[in-house]
N, C-alpha and C positions, 0 to 999 in steps of 0.2 A: 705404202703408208708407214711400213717399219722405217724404210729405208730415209723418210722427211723427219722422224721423230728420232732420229741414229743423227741424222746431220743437226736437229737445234739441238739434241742435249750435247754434240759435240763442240756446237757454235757456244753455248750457252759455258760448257767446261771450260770453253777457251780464254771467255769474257773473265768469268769468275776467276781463273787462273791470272790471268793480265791487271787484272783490278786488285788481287792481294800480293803479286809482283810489284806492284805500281806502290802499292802503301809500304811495302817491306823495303822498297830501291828509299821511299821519302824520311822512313825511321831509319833506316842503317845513316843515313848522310847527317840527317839530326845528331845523332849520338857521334856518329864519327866528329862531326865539327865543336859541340860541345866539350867531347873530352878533347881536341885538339885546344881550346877556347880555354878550358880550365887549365891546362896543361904551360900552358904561356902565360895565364894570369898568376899561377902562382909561381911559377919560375924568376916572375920579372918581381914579386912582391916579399921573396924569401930571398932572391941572388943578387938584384940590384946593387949595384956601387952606392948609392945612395937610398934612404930608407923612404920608401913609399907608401903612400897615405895610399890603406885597400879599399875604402868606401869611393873616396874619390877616383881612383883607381878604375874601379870596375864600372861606375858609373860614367866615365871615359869613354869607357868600350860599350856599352851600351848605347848610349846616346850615339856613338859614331856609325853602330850596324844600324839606329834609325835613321839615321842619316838620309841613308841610300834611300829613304824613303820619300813618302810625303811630308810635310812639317805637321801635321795633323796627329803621327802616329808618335806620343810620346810617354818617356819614364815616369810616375811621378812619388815622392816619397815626401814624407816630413808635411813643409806648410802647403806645399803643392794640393796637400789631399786638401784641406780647406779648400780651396781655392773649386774643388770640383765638388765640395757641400755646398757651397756658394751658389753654386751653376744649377745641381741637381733640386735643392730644397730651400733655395732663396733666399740663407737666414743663414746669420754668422752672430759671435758672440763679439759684443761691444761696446761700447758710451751711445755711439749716433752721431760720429764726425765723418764730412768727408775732408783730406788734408790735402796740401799738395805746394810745392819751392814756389815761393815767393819773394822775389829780389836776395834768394839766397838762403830764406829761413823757413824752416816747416811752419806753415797757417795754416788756419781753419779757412776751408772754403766756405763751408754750410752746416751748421748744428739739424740733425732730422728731427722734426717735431716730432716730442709724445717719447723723448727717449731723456736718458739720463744727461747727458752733455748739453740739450735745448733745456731741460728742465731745470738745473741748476745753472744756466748762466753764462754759461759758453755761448761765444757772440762770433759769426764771420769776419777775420781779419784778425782777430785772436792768433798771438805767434807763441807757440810754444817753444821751451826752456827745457823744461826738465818732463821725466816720465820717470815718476817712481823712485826721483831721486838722481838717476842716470841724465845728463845733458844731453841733447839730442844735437849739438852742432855738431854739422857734419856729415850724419847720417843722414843717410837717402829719404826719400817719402816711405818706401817700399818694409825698410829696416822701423820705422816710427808707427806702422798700423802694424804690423805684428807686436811690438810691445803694448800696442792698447788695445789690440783683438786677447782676448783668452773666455775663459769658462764663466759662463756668466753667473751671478751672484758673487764674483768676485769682486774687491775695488783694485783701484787704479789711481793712483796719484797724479795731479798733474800743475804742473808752475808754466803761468803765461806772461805775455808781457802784450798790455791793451795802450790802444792810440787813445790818451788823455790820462792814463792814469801814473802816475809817479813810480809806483811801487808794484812787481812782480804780485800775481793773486797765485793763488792755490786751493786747487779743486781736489774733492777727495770724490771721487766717481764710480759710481756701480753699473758693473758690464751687464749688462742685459739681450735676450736673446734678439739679436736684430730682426727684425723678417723687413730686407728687400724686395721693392715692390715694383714689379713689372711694367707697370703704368705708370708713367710719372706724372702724366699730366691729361687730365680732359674737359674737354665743354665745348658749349656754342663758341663761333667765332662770327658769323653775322647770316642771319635770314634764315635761321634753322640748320644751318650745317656745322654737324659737329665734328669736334676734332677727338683722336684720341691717340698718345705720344708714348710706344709701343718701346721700351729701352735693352728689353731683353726674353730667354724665354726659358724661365724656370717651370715650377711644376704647376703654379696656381695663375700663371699667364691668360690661359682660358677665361678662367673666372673673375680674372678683372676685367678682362676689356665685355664679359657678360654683365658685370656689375656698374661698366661705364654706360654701356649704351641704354642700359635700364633706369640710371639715374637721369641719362639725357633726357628718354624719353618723357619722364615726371617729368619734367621740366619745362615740355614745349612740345611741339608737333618736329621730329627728326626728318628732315626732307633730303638729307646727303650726311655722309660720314667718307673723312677722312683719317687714314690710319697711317700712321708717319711709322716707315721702319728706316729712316737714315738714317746710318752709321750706328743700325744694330747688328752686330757681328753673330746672332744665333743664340744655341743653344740646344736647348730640348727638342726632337722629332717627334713627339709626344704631344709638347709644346701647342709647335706648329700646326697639327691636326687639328687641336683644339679650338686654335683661333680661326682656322678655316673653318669648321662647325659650325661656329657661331654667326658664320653668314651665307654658308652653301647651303642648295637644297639639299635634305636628305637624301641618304642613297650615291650622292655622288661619290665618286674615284678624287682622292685629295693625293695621294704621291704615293708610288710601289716604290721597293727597295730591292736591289737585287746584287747579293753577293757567292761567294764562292760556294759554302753550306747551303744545303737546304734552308736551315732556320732563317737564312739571313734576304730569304723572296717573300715577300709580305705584301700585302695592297690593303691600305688605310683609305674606309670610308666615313660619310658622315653618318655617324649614328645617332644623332638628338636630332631634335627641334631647336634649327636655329635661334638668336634672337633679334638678327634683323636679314632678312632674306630676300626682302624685296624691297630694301630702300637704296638709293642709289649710293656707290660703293668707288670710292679710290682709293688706292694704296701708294703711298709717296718713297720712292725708294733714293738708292743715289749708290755711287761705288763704295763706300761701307757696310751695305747692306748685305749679307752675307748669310751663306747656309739655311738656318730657318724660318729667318727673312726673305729666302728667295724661296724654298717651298710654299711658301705663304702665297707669296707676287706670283708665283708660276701657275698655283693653281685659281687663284683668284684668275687672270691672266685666262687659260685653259680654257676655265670652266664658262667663259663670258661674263662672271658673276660682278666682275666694276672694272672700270680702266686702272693701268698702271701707268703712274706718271713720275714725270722728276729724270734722273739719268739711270744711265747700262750699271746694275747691279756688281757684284764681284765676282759671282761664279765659283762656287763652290759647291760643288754638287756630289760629296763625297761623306759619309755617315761612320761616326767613330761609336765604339762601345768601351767602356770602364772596366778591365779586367784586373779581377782584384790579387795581389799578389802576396807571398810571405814578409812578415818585419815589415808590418804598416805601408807597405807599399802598392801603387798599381799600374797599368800600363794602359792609356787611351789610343785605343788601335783603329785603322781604317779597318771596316769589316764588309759594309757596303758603300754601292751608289745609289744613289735616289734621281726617282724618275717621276718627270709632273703628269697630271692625267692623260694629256697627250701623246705620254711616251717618250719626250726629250729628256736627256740628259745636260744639264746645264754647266757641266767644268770647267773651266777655261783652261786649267794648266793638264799637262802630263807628265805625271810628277818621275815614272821610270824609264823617259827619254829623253836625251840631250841631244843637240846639235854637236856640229864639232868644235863650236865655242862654248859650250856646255853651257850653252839657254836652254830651257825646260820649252820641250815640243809644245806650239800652241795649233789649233787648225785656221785655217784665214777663210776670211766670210763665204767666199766663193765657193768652198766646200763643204758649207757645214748645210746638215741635211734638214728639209723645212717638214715640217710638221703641223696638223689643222686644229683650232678649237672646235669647241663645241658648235660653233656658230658657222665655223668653217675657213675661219682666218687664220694667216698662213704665220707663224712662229719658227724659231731656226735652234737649233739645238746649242749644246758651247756655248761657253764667253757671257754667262750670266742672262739675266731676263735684260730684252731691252725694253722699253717705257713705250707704250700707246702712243702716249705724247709726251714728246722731250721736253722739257723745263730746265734749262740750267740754273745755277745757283749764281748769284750776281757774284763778283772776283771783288775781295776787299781792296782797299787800296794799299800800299806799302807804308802807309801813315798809320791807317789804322793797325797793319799787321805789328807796327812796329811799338806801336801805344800797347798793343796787347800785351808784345811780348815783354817789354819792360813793367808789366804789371800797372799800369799808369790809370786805368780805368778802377782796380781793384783797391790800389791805395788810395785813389780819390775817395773814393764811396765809402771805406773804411773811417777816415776820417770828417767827412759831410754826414755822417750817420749819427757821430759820435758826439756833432757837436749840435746837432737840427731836430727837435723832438717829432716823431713819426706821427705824417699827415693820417685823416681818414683817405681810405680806399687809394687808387691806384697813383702813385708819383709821376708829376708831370717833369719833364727838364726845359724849363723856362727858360730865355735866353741870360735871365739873370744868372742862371746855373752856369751853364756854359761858359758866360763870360769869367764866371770863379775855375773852372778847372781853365780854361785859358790860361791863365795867370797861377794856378798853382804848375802848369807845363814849363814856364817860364821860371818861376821857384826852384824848379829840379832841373835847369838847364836842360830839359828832353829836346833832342836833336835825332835827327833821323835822315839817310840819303834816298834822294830818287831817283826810282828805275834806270831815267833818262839821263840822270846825275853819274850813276855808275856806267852806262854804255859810253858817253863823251870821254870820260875818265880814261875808260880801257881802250878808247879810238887812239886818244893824244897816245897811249901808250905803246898802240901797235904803228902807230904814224912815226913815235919818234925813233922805234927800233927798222923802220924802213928809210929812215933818213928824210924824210918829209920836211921842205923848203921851213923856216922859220913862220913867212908868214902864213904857211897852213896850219902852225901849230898854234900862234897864235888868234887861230880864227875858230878855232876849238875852244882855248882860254877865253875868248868873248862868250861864247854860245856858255861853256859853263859859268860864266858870272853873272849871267841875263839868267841864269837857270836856278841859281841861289839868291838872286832880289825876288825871282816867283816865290822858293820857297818860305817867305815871309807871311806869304797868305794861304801858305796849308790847311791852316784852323779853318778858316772862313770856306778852301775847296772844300774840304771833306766834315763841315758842318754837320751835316745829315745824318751821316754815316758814324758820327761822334756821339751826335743825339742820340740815335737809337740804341747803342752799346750802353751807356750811360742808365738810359732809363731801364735796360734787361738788369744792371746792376746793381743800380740803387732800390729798384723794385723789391729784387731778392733779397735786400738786407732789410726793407721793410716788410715786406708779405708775403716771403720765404719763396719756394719754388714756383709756385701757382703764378704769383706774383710777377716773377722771373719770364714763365711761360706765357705770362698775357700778354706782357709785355712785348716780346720777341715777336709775338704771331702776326701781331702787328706790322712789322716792317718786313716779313718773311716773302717773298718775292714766290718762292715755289709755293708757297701755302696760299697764295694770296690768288695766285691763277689757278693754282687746284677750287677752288672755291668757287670763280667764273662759273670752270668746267662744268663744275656740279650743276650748279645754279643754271645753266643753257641747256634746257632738256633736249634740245635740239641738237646743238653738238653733244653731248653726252654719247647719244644714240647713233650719231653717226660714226662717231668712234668705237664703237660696236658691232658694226653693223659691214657685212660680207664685201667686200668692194667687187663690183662685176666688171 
């Protein structure tokens, strides 16, 4: 007996010996590399041939030792911290514009109702000038909302220049406390299934889309919901719990976390009373869908609680915390991974291994390990959630991609707004419309090449640098001139596809976002077979349902 209680208190010495070895080898290298780290930074910021800037400087070397890391784990100081009030509490100081380069000049995209900038008169298409006196040519989007973001109860000047009016206006503007709102957009969209247009996930995320579905409810008998997280890049883990609550049963496992600390192993359940828990349930993802958007789909997903549809998520299955640091600064660091109730990890990159091309280690399908729901269907860990049922997104055309990018849609509407006094209820695009933006295309010479236009192009190109007989190159030059009398009736190809961009725009300038989103859901192609889905109790359930 002595001799068993001699060998663990010796095993036991050993452990404890080894374990404050271990921390004393981790602090001695900490402090050695430090004072090596300070020792170079001010060598090179006091001895330098030329004088060097220490803020930027040190911020250099910081950013380079994250580097090495993931892109998730980063420095941040100054307006950056905004930028993580934004994220954490939803709400920034402001007028209630959103801006952004149009044909070269900072515009109003959207004035947000119920704030200072929609209340005194600021219109979308509105090009600003000046801010405060300062001109703003020139400067970036990015450089023009920090001059008009600051402390609210402040004002803010501002000189525009409007489609119809002669003379520069000026706005004297009071910043008011923004609260961004998680939900941009909900309601029916046909036969009781509601929609609800998830944009991000701050701290009161929860509580809207609890506030959506309750107002659905009043409304009508709710027989499916749809929850659009595309091309929502995350947020809150907090968040994400929340909006899983609001439709899991109680009790369930929504995502464990597990990192190197003890503190950082946690397992997050539902603790309330959902508020819709047994109405039928999809989640529309797509590859922007990222981080707390995919806790979301994972455990919805998992738990059997609705299908996930649309495309393969992003894969991000890695959890940062806000560590706050000296001189207004902080550091958002990887601390954990997150794991869905199943127990998958969903990452797709491996951000501390390269090839010897130094691409970042992915694992390929054939080895990534499968994992069971609730129900008992088979899911694969990595590489993001895939979709229940894939729905791709229809591919725009290079007409339309090219009308977009030339702002061609935005200044149409800017100026049909200006001059059309605003119908009751929703804006139709009659073919009278069309035939006006037709002809205003024509006004601004708008030109554009196709697909097919630029592959002939680079054929005659590689044809002629092989020496290719005359008459092959001229049988290129036919095919491209038979290719440009087609392009005459582009407007008329992609009619459709013109109409529906048109009506989401013109919508939004008469009945603001709402307006914008009725519009869209309309021609929305994944939204439109998520809706089927719902609506076929039959397939719903078979999509559910264990495959033998």
């Amino acid at each position: 007996m002595k001799k068993k209680s001699l060998i663990f208190s010796v095993t036991l010495m050993a452990f404890i010996t080894f374990g404050f070895s271990a921390y004393e080898n981790i602090y001695f290298n900490i402090n050695k590399n430090i004072d090596i780290f300070g020792r170079v930074y001010k060598e090179i910021v006091t001895n330098y041939v030329d004088e060097v800037d220490p803020e930027k400087f040190m911020r250099s070397g910081i950013e380079g030792m994250l580097e090495t890391l993931d892109p998730y784990t980063v420095y941040l100081a100054g307006k950056e911290e905004d930028e993580i009030d934004l994220l954490t509490h939803g709400q920034y100081g402001g007028v209630g514009i959103s801006i952004g380069v149009r044909d070269g000049v900072i515009t109003v995209l959207a004035p947000m109702e119920g704030y200072s900038a929609f209340k005194q008169g600021i219109k979308a298409g509105d090009r600003i000038l000046e801010i405060d006196g300062v001109k703003v040519t020139g400067m970036n989007a990015d450089s023009v909302r920090s001059r008009v973001r600051g402390e609210p109860g402040t004002v803010v000047k501002m000189k525009i220049d409007r489609e119809g009016e002669k003379n520069p206006i000026e706005f004297s503007l009071v910043r008011e406390e923004i609260q961004v709102h998680n939900v941009s957009y909900f309601g029916y969209i046909k036969d009781g299934i509601g929609y609800i247009k998830l944009e991000r996930f701050s701290r009161r995320a929860g509580e809207e889309v609890r506030e959506a579905i309750k107002e659905m409810k009043a409304k009508g008998e709710l027989k499916g919901i749809i929850l659009d997280l595309r091309d929502n890049p995350g947020g809150l883990l907090d968040a994400a719990v929340d909006i899983v609550s609001k439709f899991a049963p109680q009790g369930s496992t929504i995502v464990s976390t597990r990192g190197r600390r003890e503190e950082e192993q946690k397992i997050f359940k539902v603790e309330e009373e959902p508020a819709a828990s047994d109405i039928p349930l999809a989640v529309l993802i797509n590859k922007g869908s990222a981080s707390a958007s995919e806790i979301v789909a994972g455990a919805i997903q998992d738990l059997d609680r609705g299908i996930i549809v649309g495309t393969r998520s992003f894969g991000k299955g890695l959890v940062q915390t806000v560590i706050p640091l000296n001189y207004n600064a902080s550091m958002k660091i990887t601390t954990a991974r997150y794991y869905t109730p199943s127990g998958r990890c969903i990452q797709e990159i491996d951000y501390l291994h390269k090839n010897k091309d130094g691409i970042f280690a992915t694992t390929p399908d054939s080895m990534k390990r499968e994992f069971k729901t609730t129900k008992g269907r088979s899911v694969k860990e990595l590489g993001g959630i895939t979709p229940d049922s894939a729905i791709a997104a229809a591919d725009p055309s290079a007409y339309y991609a090219e009308l977009l990018r030339k702002a061609m849609f935005f200044n149409f509407a800017t100026l049909y707004v200006a001059k059309s006094p605003k119908a009751d209820g929703d804006f139709v695009v009659t073919d009278t419309v069309l035939k006006e933006f037709e002809e205003y295309l024509k006004g601004q010479k708008f030109a554009f090449v196709e697909p097919a236009e630029k592959k002939l192009t680079d054929i005659k190109e590689t044809m002629a640098k092989e020496h290719y007989s005359s008459a092959s190159l001229a049988s290129i030059d036919a095919a491209i001139k038979e290719l440009q009398k087609e392009k005459v009736n582009a407007f008329s190809r992609y009619k459709d596809e013109v109409r529906n961009e048109l009506q989401e725009e013109i919508n939004g300038r008469y009945n603001g976002e709402d307006g914008r989103n009725r519009a869209s859901l309309v021609h929305d192609s994944q939204v439109q077979t998520t809706v089927a889905l719902l609506l076929n109790k039959k397939t719903y359930d078979k999509i559910l349902r264990v495959k033998k």
